[in-house]
C-alpha beads as a LAMMPS data file, in Angstrom:
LAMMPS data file: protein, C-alpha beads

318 atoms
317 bonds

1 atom types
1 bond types

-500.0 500.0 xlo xhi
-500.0 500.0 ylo yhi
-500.0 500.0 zlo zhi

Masses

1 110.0

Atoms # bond

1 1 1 0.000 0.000 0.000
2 1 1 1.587 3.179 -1.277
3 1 1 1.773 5.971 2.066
4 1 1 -1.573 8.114 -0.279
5 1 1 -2.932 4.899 0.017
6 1 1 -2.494 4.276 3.629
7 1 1 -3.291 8.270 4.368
8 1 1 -6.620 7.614 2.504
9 1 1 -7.156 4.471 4.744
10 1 1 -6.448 6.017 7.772
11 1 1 -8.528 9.121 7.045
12 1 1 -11.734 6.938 6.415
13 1 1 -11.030 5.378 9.686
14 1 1 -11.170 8.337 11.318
15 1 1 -14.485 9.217 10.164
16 1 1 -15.667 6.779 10.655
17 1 1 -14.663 5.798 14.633
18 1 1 -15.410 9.516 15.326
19 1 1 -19.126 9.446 13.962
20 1 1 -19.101 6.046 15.918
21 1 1 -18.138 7.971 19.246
22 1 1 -20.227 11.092 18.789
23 1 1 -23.153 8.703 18.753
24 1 1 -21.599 6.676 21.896
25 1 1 -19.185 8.588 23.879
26 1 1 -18.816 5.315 26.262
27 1 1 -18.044 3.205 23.030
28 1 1 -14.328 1.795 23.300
29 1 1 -14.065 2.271 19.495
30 1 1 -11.822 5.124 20.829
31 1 1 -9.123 2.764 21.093
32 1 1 -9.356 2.154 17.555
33 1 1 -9.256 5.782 16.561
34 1 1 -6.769 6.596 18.923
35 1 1 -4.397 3.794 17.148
36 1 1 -5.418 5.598 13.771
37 1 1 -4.081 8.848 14.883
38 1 1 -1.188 7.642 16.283
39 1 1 -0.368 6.068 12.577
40 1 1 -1.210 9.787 10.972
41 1 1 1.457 11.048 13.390
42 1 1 -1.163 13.179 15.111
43 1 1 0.160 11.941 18.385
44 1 1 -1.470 14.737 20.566
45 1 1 -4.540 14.113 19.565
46 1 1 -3.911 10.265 20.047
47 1 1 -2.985 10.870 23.621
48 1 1 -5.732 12.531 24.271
49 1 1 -8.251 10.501 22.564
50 1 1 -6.983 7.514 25.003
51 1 1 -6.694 9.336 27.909
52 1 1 -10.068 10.521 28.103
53 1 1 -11.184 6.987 27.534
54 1 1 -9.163 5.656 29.946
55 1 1 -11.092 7.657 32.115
56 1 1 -14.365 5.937 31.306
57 1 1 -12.451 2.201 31.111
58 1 1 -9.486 2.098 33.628
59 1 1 -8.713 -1.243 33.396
60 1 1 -9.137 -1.632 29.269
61 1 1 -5.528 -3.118 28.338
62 1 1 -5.740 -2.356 24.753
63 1 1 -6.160 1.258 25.545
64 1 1 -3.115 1.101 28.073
65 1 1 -1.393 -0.420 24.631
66 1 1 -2.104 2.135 22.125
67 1 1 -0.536 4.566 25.052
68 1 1 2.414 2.566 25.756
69 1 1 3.416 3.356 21.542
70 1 1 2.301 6.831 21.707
71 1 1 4.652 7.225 25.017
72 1 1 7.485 5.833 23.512
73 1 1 7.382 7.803 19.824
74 1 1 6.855 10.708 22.049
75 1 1 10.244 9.943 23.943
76 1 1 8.430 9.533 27.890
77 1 1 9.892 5.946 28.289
78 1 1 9.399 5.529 31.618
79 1 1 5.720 6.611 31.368
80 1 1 5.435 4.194 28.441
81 1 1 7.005 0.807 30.827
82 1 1 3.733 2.202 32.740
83 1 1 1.388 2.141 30.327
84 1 1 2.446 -1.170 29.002
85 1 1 2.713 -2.667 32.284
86 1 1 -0.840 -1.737 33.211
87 1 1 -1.605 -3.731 29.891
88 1 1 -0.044 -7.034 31.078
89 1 1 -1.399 -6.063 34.743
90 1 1 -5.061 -6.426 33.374
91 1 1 -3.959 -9.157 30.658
92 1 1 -1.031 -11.291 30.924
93 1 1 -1.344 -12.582 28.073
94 1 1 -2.030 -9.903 25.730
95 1 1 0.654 -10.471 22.568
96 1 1 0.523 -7.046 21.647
97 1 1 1.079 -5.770 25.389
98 1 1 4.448 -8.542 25.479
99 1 1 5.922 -7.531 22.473
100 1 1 5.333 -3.944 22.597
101 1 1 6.897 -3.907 26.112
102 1 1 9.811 -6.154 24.634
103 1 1 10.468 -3.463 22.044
104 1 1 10.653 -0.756 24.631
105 1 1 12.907 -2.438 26.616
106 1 1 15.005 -3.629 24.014
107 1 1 15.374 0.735 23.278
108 1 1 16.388 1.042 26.667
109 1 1 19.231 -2.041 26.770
110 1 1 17.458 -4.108 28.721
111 1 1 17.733 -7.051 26.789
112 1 1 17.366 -9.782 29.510
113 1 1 13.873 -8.428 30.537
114 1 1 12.598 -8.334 27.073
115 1 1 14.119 -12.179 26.381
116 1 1 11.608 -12.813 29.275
117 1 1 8.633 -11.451 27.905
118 1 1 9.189 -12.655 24.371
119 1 1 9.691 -15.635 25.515
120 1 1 6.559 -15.629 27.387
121 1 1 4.757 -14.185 23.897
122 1 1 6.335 -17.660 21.931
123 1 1 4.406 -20.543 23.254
124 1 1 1.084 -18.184 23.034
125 1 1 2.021 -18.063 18.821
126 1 1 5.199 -20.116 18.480
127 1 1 5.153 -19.631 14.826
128 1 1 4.987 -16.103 14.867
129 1 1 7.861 -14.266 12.575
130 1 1 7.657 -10.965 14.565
131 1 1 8.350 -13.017 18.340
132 1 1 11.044 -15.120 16.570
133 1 1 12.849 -12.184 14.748
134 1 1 13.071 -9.950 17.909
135 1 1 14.525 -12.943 20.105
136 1 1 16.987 -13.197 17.017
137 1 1 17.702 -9.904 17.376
138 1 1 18.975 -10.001 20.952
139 1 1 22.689 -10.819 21.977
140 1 1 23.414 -14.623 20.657
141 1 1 25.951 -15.473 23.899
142 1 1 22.644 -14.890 26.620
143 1 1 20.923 -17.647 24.800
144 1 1 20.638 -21.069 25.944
145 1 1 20.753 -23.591 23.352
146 1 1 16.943 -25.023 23.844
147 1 1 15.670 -21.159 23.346
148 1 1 17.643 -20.897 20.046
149 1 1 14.653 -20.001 17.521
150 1 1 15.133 -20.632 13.777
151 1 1 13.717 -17.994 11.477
152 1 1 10.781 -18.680 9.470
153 1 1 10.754 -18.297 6.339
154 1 1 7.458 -20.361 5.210
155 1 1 4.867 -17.989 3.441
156 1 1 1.598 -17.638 4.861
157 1 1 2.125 -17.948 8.311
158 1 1 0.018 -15.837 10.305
159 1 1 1.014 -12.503 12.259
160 1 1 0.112 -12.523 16.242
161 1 1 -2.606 -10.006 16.963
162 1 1 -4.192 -9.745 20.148
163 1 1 -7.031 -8.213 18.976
164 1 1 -6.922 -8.352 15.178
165 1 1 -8.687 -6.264 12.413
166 1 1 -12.268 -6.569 11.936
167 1 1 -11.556 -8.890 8.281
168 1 1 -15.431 -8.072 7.794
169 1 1 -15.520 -4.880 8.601
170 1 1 -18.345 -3.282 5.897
171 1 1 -16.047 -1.013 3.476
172 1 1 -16.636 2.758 4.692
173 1 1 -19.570 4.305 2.862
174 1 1 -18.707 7.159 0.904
175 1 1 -20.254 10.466 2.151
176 1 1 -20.044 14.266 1.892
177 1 1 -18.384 14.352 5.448
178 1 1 -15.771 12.258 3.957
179 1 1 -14.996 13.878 0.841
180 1 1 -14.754 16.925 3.350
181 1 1 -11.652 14.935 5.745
182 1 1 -10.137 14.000 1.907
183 1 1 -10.643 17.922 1.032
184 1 1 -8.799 19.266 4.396
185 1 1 -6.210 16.529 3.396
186 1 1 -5.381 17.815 0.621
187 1 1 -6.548 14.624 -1.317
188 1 1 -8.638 16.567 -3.936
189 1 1 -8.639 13.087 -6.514
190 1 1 -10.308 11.169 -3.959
191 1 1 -12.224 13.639 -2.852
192 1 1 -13.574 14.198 -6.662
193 1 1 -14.116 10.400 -6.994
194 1 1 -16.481 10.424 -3.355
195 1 1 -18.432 13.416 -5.413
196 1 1 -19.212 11.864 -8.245
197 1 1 -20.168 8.684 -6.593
198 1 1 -22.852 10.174 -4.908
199 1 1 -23.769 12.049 -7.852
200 1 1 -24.814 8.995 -9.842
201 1 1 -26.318 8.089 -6.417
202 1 1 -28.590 11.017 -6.671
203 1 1 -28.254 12.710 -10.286
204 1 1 -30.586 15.161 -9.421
205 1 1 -28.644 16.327 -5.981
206 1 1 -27.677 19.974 -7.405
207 1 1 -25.209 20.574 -4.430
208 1 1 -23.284 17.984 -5.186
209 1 1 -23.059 18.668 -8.791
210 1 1 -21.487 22.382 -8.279
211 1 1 -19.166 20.722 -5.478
212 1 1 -18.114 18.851 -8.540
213 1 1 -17.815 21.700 -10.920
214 1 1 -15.917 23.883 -8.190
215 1 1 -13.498 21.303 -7.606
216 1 1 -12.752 20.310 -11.118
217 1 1 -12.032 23.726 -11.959
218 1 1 -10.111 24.290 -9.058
219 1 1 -7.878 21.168 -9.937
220 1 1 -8.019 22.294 -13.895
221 1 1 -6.074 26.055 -12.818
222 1 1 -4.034 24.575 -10.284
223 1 1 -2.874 22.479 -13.106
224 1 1 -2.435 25.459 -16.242
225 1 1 -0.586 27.190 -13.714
226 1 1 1.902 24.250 -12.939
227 1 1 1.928 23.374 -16.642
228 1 1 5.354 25.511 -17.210
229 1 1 7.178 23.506 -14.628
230 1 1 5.999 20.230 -15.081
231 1 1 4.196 19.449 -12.064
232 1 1 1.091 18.016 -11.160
233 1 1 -1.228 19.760 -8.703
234 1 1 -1.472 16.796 -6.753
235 1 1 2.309 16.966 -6.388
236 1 1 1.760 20.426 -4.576
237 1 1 -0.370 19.932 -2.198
238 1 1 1.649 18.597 1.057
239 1 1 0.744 15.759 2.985
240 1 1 0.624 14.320 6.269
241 1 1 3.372 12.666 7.476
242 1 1 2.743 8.437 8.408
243 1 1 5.416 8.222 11.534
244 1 1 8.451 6.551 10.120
245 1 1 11.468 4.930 11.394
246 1 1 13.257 8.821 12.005
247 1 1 14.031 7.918 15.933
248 1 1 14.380 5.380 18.103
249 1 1 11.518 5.137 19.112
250 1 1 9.305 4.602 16.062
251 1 1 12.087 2.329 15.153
252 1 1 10.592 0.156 18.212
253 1 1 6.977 0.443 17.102
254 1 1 6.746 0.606 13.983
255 1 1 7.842 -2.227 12.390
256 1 1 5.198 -4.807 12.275
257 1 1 3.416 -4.468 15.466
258 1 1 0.190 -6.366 16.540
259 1 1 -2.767 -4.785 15.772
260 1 1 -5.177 -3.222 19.050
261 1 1 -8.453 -2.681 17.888
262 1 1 -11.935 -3.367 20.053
263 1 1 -15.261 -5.189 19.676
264 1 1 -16.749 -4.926 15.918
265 1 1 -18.966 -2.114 15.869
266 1 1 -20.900 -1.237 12.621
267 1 1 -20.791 2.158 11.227
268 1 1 -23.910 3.409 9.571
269 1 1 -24.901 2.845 5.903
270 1 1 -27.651 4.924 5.806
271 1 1 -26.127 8.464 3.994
272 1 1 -29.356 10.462 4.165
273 1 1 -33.047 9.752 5.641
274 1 1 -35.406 8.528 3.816
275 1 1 -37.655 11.146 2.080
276 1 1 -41.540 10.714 3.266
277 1 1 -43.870 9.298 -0.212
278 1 1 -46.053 11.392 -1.645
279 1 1 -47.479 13.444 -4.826
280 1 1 -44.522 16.014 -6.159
281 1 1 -43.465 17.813 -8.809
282 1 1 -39.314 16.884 -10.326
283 1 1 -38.346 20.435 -8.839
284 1 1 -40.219 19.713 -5.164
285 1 1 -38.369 16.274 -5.261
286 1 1 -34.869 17.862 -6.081
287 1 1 -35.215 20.734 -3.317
288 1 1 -36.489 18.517 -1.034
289 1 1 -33.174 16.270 -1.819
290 1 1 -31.005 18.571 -1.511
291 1 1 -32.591 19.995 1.689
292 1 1 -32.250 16.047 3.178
293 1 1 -28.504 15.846 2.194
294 1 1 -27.636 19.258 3.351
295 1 1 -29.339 18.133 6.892
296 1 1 -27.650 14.923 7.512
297 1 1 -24.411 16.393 6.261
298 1 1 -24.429 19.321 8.829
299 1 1 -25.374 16.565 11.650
300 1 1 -22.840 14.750 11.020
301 1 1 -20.110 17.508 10.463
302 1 1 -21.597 18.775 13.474
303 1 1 -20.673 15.856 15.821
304 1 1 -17.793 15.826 14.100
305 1 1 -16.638 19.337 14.716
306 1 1 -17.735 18.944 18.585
307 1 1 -15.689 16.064 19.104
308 1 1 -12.370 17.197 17.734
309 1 1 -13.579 20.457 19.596
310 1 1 -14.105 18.574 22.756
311 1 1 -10.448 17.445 21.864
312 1 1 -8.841 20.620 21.518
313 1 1 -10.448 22.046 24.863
314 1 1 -9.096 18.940 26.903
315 1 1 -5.525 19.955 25.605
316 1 1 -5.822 23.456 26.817
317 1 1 -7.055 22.487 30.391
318 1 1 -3.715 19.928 30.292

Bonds

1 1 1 2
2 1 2 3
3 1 3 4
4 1 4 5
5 1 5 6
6 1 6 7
7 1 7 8
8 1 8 9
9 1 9 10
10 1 10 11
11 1 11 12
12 1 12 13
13 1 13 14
14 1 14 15
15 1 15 16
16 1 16 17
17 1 17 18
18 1 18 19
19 1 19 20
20 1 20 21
21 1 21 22
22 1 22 23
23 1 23 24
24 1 24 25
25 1 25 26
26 1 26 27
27 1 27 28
28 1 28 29
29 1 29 30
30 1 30 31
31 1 31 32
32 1 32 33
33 1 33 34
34 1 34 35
35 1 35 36
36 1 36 37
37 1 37 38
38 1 38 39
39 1 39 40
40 1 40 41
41 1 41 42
42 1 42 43
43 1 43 44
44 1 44 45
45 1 45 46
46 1 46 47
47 1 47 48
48 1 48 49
49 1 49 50
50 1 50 51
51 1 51 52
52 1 52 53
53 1 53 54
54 1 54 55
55 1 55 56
56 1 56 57
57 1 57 58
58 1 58 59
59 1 59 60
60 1 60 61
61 1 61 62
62 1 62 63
63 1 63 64
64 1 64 65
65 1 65 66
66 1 66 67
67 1 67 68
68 1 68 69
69 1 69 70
70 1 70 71
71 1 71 72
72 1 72 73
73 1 73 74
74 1 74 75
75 1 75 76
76 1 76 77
77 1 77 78
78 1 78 79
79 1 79 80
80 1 80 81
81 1 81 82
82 1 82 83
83 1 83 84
84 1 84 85
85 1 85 86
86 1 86 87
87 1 87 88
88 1 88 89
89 1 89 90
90 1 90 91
91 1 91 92
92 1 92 93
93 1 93 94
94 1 94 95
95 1 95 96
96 1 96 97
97 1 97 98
98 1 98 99
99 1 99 100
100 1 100 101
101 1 101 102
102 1 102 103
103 1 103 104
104 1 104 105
105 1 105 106
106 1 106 107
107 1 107 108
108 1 108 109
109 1 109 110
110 1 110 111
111 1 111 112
112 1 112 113
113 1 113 114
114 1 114 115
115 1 115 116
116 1 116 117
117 1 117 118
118 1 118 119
119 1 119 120
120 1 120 121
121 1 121 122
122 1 122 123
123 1 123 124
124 1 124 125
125 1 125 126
126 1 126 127
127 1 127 128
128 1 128 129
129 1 129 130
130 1 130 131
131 1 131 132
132 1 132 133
133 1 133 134
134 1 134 135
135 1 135 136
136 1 136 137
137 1 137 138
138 1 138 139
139 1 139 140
140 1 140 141
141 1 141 142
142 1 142 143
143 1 143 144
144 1 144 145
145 1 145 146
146 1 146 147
147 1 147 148
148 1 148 149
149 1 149 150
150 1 150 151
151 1 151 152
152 1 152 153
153 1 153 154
154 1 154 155
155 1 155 156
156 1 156 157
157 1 157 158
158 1 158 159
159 1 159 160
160 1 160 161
161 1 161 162
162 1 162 163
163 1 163 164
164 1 164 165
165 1 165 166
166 1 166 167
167 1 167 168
168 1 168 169
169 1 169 170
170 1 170 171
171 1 171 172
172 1 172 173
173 1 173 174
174 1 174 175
175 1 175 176
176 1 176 177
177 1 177 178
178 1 178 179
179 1 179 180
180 1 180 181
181 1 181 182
182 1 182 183
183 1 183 184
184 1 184 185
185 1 185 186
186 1 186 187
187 1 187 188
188 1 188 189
189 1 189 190
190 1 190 191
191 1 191 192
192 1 192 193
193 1 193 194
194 1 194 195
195 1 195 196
196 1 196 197
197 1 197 198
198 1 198 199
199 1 199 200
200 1 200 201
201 1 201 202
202 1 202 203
203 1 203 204
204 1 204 205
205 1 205 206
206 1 206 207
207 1 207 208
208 1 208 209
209 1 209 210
210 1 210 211
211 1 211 212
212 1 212 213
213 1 213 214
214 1 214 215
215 1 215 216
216 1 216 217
217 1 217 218
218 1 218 219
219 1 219 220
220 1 220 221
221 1 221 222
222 1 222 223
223 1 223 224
224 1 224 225
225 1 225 226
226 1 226 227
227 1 227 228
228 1 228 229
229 1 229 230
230 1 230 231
231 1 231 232
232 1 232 233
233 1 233 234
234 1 234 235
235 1 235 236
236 1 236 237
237 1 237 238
238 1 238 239
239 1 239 240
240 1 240 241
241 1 241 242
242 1 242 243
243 1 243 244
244 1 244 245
245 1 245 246
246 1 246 247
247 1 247 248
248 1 248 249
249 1 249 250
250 1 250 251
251 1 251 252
252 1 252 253
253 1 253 254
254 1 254 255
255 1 255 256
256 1 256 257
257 1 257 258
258 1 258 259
259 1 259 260
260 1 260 261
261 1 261 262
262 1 262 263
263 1 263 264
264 1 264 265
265 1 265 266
266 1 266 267
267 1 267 268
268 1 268 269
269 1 269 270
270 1 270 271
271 1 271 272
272 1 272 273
273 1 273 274
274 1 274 275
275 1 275 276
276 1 276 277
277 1 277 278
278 1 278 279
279 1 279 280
280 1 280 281
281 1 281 282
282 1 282 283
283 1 283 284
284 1 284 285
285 1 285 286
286 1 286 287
287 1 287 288
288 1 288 289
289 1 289 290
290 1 290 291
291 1 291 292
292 1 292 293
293 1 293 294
294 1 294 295
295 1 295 296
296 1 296 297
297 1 297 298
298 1 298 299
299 1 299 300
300 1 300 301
301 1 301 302
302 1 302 303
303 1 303 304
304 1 304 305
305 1 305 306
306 1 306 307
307 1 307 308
308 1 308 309
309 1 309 310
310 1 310 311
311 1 311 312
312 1 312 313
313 1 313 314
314 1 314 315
315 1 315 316
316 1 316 317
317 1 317 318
């Protein structure tokens, strides 16, 4: 997946766990979203989204996980042994709790306390390329010959998750909100392509078709006036940064780490209400439409706005 792809991904995600926890502010989707922002590099935000929860579910070790990572990229490694230790205090034997503590302490040299954990981690997935590559990894001379672990190199073998994707997860259902996230993203293609889905949804919806126009236009001068040098718009427009492996410490969590996610919880399909039956002229159908669309779109912008708002005030009162 090419890092537009994965920013694309990750916005959608967003979206969608927020509209799931403006509806439910005691849903522990916000582990979920607070795993997504931590993989946007928006670690702030992350923090906070986890800490708040954490006030609601104390003893939730996947939330205690998703801190432990955001601890360490942010440098606070001893608050991050904390977190992760508060994990493993409320579930021993949580695989993404072991080997995201291993990692940590494998930053901070302490090699013989991470051997312990991973090889607490093996017998719970003994085939597990991640566990065997990290006890690999550690000094060859502190290893006694019936822990010696041979590499595996079959294809196919499954990854150790704790808590692992939802594989059925319904794809994310394109709306104006959306489109909106892609627009602040500066991803103006995908953006376009949302559009015009729900254009041939609702050919009649004029909003949507001016959205359309305006943004095509917009992408047809950005791109006369980059014509002399070459350069596509989209090549202009800067993008969010996915955390790489710049420091240590995303070095230690980045690199193939069990997924933390929480119970399956379904977002939404329905993208507008349905209108109420009765005898009406084309133009009274269209205006009444558009009015519908407009409505939904401002709810859910609206919960939207008043979460990440809700957000920004918690950071000023830390």
């Amino acid at each position: 997946m090419t890092e537009q792809n994965q920013q694309s991904s990750l916005l959608g995600k967003i979206a969608a766990y927020t509209e799931i926890l403006a509806k439910d502010p005691k849903s522990t989707i916000f582990v979920s979203l607070g795993e997504a922002y931590r993989k946007m590099g928006m670690l702030d935000d992350a923090r906070q989204v986890i800490e708040k929860g954490l006030t609601l579910f104390p003893d939730f070790s996947p939330a205690y996980i998703v801190l432990g990572r955001i601890l360490c990229q942010q440098g606070e490694y001893a608050e991050s042994e904390v977190a992760f230790q508060k994990a493993l205090d409320f579930d021993s034997e949580s695989l993404a709790a072991l080997v995201g503590f291993s990692r940590l302490l494998i930053l901070l040299g302490r090699e013989e306390h991470a051997r312990e954990l991973l090889l607490k981690a093996r017998p719970l997935s003994p085939a597990d390329p991640i566990i065997n590559k990290l006890l690999l990894s550690l000094p060859e001379e502190s290893l006694d010959s019936e822990d010696q672990v041979t590499a595996v190199t079959e294809e196919g073998v499954p990854v150790a998750e704790e808590i692992s994707e939802e594989s059925s997860e319904k794809p994310l259902l394109a709306s104006s909100t959306l489109a909106e996230l892609y627009l602040k993203q500066g991803l103006s293609q995908q953006a376009l392509d949302i559009y015009h889905q729900l254009s041939a949804e609702d050919p009649n919806n004029l909003v949507l078709r001016r959205k359309i126009r305006d943004l095509e236009d917009s992408r047809l001068t950005t791109k006369t006036e980059s014509e002399p040098g070459g350069v596509s718009p989209d090549e202009n427009i800067p993008e969010t940064e996915i955390p790489t492996t710049g420091d240590a410490g995303d070095d230690v969590l980045e690199t193939s780490e069990p997924d933390v996610s929480v119970e399956q919880e379904s977002v939404s399909t329905d993208s507008c209400e349905k209108l109420p039956v009765g005898v009406m002229s084309e133009p009274q159908k269209t205006a009444d439409s558009m009015e519908n669309n407009r409505s939904v779109d401002e709810k859910i912008l609206t919960a939207l706005n008043q979460w990440l708002d809700n957000i920004a005030q918690r950071r000023g009162d830390v």
